[in-house]
C-alpha positions as CSV (number, residue, x, y, z in Angstrom):
1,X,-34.3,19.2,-10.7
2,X,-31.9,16.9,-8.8
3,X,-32.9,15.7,-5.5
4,X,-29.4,15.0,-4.8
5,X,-26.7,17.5,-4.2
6,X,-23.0,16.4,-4.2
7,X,-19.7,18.0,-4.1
8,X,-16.7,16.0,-4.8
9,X,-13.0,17.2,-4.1
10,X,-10.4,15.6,-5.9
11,X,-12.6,15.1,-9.1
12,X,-10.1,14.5,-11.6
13,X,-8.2,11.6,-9.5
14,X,-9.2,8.3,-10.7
15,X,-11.5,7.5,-7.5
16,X,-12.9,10.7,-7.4
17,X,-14.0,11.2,-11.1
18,X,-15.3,7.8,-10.7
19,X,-17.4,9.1,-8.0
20,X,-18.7,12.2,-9.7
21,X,-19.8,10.0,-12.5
22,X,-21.5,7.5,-10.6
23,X,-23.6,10.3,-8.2
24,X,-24.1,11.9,-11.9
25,X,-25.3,8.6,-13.2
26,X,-28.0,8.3,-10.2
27,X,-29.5,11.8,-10.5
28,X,-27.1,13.9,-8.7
29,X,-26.4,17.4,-9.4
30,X,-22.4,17.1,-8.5
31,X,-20.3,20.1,-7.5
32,X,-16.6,19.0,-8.4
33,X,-13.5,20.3,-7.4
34,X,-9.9,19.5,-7.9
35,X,-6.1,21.6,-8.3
36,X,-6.5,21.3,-12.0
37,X,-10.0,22.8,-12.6
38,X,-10.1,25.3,-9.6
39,X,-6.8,26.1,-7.9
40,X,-7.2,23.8,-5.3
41,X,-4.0,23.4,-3.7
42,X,-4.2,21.4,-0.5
43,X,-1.4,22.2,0.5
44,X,-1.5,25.7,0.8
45,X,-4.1,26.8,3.4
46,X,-5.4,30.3,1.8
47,X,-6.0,28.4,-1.8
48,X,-8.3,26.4,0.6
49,X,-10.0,29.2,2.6
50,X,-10.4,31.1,-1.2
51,X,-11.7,27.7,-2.7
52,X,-14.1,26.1,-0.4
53,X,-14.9,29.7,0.8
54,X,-16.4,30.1,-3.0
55,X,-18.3,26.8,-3.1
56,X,-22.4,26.8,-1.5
57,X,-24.1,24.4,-0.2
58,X,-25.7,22.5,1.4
59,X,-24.8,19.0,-0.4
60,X,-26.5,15.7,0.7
61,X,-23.1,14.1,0.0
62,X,-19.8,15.1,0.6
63,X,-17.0,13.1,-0.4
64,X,-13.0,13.8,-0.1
65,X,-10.7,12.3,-2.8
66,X,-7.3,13.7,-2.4
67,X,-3.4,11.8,-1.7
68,X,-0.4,11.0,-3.0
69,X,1.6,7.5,-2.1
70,X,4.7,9.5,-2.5
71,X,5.9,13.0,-3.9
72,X,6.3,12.5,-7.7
73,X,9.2,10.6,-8.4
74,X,9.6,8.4,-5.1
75,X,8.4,5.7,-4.3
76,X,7.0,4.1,-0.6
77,X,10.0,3.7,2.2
78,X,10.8,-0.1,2.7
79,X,12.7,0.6,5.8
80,X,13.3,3.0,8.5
81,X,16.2,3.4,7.1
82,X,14.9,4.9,3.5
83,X,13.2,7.5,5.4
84,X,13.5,11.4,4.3
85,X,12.3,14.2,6.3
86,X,11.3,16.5,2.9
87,X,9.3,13.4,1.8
88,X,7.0,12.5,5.0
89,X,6.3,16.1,5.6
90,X,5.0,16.0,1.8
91,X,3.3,13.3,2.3
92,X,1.5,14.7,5.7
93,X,1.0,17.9,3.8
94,X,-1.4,16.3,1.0
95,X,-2.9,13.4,2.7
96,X,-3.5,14.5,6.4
97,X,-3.2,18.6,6.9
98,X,-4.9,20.0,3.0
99,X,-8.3,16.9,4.1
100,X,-8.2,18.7,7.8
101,X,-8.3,22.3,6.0
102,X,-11.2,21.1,3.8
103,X,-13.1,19.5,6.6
104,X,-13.1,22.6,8.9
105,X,-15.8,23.8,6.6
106,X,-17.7,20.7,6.1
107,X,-20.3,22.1,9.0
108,X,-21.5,24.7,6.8
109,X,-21.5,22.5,3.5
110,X,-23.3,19.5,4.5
111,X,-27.1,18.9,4.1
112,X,-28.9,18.2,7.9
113,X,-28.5,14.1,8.1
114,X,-25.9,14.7,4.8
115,X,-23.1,12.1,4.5
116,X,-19.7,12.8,4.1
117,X,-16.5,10.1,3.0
118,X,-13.0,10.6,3.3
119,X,-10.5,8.2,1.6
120,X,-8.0,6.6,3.6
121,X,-6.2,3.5,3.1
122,X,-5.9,0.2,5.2
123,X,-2.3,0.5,5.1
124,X,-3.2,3.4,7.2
125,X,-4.4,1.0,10.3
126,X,-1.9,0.6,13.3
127,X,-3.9,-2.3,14.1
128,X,-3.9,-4.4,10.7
129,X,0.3,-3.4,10.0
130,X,1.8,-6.9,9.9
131,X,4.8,-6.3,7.5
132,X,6.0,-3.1,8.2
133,X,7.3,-0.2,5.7
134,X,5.7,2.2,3.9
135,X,6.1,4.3,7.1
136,X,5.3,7.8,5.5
137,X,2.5,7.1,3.3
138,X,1.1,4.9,6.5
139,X,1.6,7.3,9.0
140,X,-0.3,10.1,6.8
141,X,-3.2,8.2,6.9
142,X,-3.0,7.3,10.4
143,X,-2.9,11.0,11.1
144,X,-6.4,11.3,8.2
145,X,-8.2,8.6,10.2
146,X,-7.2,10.4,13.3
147,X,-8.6,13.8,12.1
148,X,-11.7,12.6,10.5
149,X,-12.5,10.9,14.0
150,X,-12.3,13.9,15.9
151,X,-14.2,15.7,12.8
152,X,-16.8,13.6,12.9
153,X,-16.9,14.1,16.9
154,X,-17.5,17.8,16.3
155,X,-20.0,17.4,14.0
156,X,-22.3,15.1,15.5
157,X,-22.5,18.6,18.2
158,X,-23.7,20.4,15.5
159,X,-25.7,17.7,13.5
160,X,-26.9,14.4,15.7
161,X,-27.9,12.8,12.0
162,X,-25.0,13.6,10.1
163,X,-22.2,10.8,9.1
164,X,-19.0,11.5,7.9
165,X,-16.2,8.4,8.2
166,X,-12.8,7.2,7.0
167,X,-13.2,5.1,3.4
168,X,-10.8,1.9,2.3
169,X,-11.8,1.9,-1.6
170,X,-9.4,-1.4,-1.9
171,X,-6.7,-1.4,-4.6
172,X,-8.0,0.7,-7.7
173,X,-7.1,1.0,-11.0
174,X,-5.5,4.3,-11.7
175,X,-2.4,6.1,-12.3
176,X,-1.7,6.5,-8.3
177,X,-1.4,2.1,-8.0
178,X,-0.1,1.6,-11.7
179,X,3.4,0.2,-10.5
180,X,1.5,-1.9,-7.7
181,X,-0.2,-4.1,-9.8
182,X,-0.1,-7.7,-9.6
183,X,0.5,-7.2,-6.0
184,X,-2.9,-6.9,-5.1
185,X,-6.6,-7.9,-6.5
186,X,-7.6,-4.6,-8.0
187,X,-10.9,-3.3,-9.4
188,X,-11.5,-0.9,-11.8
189,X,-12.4,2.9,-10.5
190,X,-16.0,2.6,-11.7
191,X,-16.5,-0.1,-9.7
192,X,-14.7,0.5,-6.4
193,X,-16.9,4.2,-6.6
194,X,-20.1,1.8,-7.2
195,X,-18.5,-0.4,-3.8
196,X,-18.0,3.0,-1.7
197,X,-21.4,5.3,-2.5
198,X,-22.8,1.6,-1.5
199,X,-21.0,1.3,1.8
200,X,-22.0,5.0,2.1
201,X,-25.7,5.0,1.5
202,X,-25.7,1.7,4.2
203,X,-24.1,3.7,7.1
204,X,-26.6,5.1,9.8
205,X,-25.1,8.0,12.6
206,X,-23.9,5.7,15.4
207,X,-21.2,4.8,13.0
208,X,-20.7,8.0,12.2
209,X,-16.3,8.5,12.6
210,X,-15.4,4.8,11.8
211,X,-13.1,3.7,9.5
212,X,-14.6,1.2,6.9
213,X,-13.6,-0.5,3.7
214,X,-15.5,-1.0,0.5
215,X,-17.2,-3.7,1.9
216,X,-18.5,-1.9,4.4
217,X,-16.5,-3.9,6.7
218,X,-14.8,-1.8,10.0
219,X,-11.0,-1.2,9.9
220,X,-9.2,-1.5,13.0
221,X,-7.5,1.6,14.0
């Protein structure tokens, strides 16, 4: 049998079914879940409750693979200006509030001394902003980081040896960066999930609630 249990949320994005194919590739026995195999609406705080509620643990490995740059047919405000009120709450909806729902039951998922990754983006750090823009998709993250600090805070109470941080994966190859590219060096999704389940397998528990990027590198906040 496995000696590895993993459950990965968001398995049918790009990163995250990079991921599950990668922990499946080292032995794992991977748990996946995602909207379009199991319901999993983020957004919605009972298909939460129902779906996580269903899933038993305890995994070694948790990882959280879910967001949206924009809602479908928008694109990332340049300006203050471009800003709409529908579109940021959208965006605060998928990529801050539906990975807080899902962490309020990683306690009761994770293994004792279990690791758990959430992706976040650099654009997401108040510290490393030098251009500006972007101000929903930047500020959804911000909140993320904020709520997977004070996540992380709670579970160290309950678990000394557990990890659980914020993950930069870099610019990926998928649908989700398609009319991005040239802009940025990006990396296929096999690889950046190689670069990440390394950065995660490196991390020990004092760093346990940072923010780091697939070079294991710390983001500034």
């Amino acid at each position: 049998m496995p000696s590895e249990r993993a459950l990965v949320i968001g398995a049918t994005g790009g990163i995250g079914a990079a991921l599950a194919e990668a922990l499946e590739a080292r032995g794992a026995a991977v748990t996946r879940l995602s909207r379009q195999m199991d319901g999993l609406e983020v957004t919605d705080a009972a298909s939460v409750e129902r779906v996580m509620s269903g899933v038993e643990g305890p995994f070694d490995t948790i990882l959280v693979a879910i967001g949206i740059l924009a809602p479908e047919g928008q694109g990332p405000e340049k300006s203050l200006s471009a800003i709409d009120a529908t579109a940021m709450a959208r965006l605060f909806a998928v990529n801050a509030i539906g990975p807080g729902l899902i962490l309020r039951h990683l306690a009761r998922l994770l293994a004792p001394a279990g690791r758990a990754g959430v992706l976040s983006a650099r654009v997401g750090s108040i510290g490393d902003n030098a251009i500006g823009g972007w101000h929903g998709y930047r500020a959804s993250k911000a909140a993320l980081n904020q709520i997977v600090h004070g996540a992380a805070i709670e579970l160290e109470r309950h678990d000394r040896e557990a990890i659980l941080v914020a993950l930069h994966p870099g610019t990926v190859e998928t649908a989700f960066t398609t009319a991005y590219a040239g802009r940025h060096r990006m990396v296929p999704a096999q690889e950046a999930a190689q670069n990440l389940l390394r950065v995660m397998e490196g991390l020990d528990p004092a760093q346990s609630g940072g923010f780091y990027d697939w070079r294991g590198e710390e983001v500034p906040w």
